[in-house]
N, C-alpha and C positions, 0 to 999 in steps of 0.2 A: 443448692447446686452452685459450683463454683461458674459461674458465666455473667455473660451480659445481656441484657435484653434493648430493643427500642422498640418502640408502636407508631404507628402512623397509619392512618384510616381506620383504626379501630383495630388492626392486628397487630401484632407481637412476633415478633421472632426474637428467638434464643440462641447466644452466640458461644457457644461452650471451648473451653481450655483451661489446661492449669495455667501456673503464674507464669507470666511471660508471654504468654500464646496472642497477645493482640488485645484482650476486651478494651482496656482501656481504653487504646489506639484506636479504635473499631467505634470505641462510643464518640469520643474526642470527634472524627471525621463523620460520623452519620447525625451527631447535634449540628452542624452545620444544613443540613441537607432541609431543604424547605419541608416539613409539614411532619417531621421525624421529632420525635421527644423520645428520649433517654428515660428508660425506665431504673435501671441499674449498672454499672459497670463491672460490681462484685458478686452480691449474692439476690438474685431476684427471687419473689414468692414465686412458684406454680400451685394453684389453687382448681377444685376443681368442683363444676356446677354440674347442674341437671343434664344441661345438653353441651356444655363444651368444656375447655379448662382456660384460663386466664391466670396471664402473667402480670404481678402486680411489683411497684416498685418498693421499693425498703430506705430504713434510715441506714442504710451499711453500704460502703461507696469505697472503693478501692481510691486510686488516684485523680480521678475525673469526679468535679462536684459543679453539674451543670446547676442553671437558676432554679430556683422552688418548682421542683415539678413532682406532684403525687399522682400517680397515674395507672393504668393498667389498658391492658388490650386483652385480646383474642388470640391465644397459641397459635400462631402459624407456622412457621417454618424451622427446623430446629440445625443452625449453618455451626462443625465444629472447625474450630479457626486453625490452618494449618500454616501459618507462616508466607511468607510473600512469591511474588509471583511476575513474571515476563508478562504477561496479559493485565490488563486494570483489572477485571476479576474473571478468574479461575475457578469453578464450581466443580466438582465430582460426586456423583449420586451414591450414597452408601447405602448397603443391605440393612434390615436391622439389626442383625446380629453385631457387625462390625460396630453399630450406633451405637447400641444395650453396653458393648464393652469400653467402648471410649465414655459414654454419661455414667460408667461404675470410678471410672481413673477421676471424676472432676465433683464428686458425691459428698455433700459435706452437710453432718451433722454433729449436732454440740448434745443428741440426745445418748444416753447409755443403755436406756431401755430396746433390749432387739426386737419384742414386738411393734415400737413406735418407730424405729427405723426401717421392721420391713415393712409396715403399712406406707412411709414413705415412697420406698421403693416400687409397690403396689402399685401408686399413686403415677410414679414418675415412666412404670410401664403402660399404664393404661392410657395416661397421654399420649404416646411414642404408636400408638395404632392407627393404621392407616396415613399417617405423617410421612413429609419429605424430607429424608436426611441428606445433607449436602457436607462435603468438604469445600473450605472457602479456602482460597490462596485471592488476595489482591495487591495492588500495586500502591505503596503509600501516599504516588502522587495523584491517585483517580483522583478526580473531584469530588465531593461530597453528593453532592445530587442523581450524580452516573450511578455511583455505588449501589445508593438508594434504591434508583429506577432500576438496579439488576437483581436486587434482592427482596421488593416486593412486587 
């Protein structure tokens, strides 16, 4: 999936848009953020266990290459990145429906088999249950740590 993720206390959140939409930016500002580690700015795994799913970090890194960090959290939060904003940050709660269509627009795989793309898919609905979707607009000069403390 084309997004970014960071972890911090053991959870993950997922920061989804195509190009342009912020990841980078988003990671760049939340590595700063005490106790935040950058899982990916590009493409992160979502993987999925017995009792939850976990976002893990990958060698594939768009413009932002923070120091050696291999890591994973706990899927928390899944924020898609809508451009900037008059408030430090601006949240708006989405249905899923509206979710399922925006994580179809940012969907990327290198596979050409449709059964192993729709098991992806599968995968990436099944995560998406019971989850918070949020639209993010924030301010480029929040602080890193504000950010942080409004997003976990």
């Amino acid at each position: 999936m084309h997004a970014a993720s960071a972890v911090k206390d053991g959870v993950a959140h997922l920061f989804v848009g195509p190009s342009g939409a912020g990841k980078t930016t988003i990671s760049r500002r939340l590595a700063r953020a005490p106790g935040v580690k950058i899982l990916s700015d590009e493409l992160p795994i979502l993987r999925s266990t017995p009792s939850s799913f976990t976002l893990h970090s990958t060698p594939f890194w768009g413009e932002f290459r923070p120091p050696e960090h291999n890591g994973r959290g706990r899927l928390g939060k899944i924020f898609f990145l809508a451009g900037g904003s008059r408030s430090a940050v601006a949240l708006k709660d989405l249905a899923v429906g509206e979710a399922q269509k925006r994580l179809l627009r940012c969907l990327v795989s290198f596979e050409r088999s449709v059964e192993t793309v729709s098991k992806g898919w599968d995968l990436l609905l099944r995560a998406l249950e019971g989850r918070a979707f949020h639209e993010l607009r924030w301010r480029l000069d929040t602080p890193a740590a504000d950010l942080a403390r409004r997003l976990w």
